[in-house]
C-alpha distance (Angstrom), angle and dihedral (degrees) to the residues before:
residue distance angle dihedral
X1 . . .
X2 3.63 . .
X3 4.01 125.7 .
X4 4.18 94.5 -99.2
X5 4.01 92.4 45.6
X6 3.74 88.5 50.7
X7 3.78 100.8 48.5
X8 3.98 82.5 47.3
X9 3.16 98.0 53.7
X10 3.73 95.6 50.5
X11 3.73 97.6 44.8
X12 4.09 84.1 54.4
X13 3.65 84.8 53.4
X14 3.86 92.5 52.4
X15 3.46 92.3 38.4
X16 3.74 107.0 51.1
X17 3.87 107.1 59.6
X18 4.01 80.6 59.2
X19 3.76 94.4 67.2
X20 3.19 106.4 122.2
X21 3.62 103.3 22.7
X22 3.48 139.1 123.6
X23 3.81 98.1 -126.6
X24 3.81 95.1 167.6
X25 3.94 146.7 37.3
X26 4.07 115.5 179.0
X27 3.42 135.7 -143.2
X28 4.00 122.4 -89.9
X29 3.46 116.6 -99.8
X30 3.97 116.8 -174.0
X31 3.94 115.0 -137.0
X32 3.90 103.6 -130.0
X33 4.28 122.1 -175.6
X34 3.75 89.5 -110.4
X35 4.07 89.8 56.1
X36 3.79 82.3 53.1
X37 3.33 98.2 28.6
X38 4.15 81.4 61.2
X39 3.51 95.5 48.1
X40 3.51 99.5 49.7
X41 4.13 83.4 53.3
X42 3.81 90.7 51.8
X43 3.80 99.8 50.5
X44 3.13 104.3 22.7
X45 3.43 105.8 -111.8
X46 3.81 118.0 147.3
X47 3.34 113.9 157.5
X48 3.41 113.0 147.3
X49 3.77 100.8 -118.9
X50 4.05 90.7 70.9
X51 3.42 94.5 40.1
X52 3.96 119.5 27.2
X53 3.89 103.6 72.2
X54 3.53 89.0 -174.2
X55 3.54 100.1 44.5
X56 3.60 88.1 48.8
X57 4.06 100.4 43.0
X58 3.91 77.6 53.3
X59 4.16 109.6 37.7
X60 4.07 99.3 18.3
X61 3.74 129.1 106.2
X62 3.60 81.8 -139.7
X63 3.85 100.6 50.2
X64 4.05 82.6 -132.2
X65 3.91 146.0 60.4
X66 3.68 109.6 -84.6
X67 4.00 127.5 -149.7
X68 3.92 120.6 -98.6
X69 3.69 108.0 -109.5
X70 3.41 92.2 -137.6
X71 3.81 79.9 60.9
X72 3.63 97.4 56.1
X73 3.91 98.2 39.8
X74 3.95 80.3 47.0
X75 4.16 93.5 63.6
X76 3.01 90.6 59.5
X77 3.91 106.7 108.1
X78 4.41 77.0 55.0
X79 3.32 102.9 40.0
X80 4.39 88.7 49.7
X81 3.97 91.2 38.1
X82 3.38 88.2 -131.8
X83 3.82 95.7 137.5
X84 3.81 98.8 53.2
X85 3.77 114.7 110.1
X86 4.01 100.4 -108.2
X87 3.74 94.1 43.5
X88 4.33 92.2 86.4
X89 3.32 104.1 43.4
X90 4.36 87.5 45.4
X91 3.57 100.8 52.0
X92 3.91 97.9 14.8
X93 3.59 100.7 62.6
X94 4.05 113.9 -179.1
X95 4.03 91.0 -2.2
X96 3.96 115.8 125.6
X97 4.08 95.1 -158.8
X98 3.77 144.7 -8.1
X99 3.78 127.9 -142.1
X100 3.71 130.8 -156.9
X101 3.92 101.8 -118.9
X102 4.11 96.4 -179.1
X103 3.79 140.0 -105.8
X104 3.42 140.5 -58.5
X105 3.76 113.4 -173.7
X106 3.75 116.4 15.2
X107 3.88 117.0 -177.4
X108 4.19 132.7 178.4
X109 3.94 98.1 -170.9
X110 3.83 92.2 160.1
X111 4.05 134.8 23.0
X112 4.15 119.5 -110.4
X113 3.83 98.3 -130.9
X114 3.61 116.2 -157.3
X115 3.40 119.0 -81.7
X116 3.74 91.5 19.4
X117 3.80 116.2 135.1
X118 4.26 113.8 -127.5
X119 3.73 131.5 -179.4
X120 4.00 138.7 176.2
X121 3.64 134.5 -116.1
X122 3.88 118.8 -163.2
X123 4.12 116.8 -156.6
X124 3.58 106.6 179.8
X125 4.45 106.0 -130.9
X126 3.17 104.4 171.5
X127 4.21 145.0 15.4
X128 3.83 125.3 -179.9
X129 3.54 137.6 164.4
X130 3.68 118.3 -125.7
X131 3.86 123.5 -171.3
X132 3.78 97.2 -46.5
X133 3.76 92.3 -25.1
X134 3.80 140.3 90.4
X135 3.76 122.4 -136.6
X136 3.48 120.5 -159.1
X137 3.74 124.9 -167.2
X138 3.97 111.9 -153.2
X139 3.82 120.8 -169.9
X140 4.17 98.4 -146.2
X141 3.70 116.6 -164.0
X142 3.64 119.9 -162.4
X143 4.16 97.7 -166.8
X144 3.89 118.9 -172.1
X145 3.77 115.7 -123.1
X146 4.22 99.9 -107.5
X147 3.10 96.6 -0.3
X148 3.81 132.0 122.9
X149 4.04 99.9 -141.6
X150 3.65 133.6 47.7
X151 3.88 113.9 -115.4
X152 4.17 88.7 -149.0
X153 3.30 133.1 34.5
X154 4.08 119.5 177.2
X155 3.58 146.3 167.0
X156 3.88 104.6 -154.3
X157 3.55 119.9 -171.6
X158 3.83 120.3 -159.0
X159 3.73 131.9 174.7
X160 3.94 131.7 -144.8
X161 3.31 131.2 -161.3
X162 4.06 131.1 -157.8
């Protein structure tokens, strides 16, 4: 068996009893108008609901300027940790890199209002190998703090490679 199939084989083996499992819960971050304010900047985004707080305390089901989704779905890598220096080597055992390979899935059931608080749980669903790669399926979770619907829900898929 050559080097690559081996180190595959035993991060499937490491990976696999994990599906299923929540194998992370991020830090709170609080959504502030300047994070927004930002955003709407970098994209493009202006509408006055995200960032018009008196507009929105005034015309807005929510009585308040809400985060862009894209914004939320785009913390992710900060929200799961899974850009901080220890995070490869921990749960990546043997792999060289990781790519982002896209989403499946991508949900908004409830708005981020500003100055809300949001983290991310990680259950892994799925792990596969694919022509000298593994794909992993995450289900990420981006829960409000209080509240009684997530604002993200997301399958992301990434792919390692010995």
């Amino acid at each position: 068996m050559s080097d690559k199939l081996e180190t595959i084989a035993n991060f499937l083996a490491f990976l696999q009893p994990q599906i299923g499992t929540e194998i992370h819960v991020g830090p709170w971050l609080e959504i502030d108008q300047e994070r927004i304010d930002r955003f709407a900047e970098v994209t493009g985004d202006l509408q006055w609901i995200h960032i018009d707080p008196v507009r929105a305390a005034k015309e807005s089901p929510y009585g308040a300027t809400i985060a862009h989704g894209y914004l939320t779905l785009s913390l992710l890598p900060f929200l799961t940790e899974s850009n901080h220096p220890d995070f490869f080597q921990k749960n990546y055992p043997g792999m060289k890199y990781r790519v982002n390979y896209g989403l499946n899935r991508v949900r908004f059931p409830a708005p981020v209002k500003v100055g809300a608080k949001i983290r991310a749980r990680t259950t892994i669903q799925s792990v596969e190998e694919l022509s000298g790669a593994v794909q992993i399926c995450y289900l990420i979770t981006v829960e409000i703090e209080d509240g009684a619907k997530p604002a993200c829900s997301a399958e992301f898929l990434a792919r390692l490679y010995p």
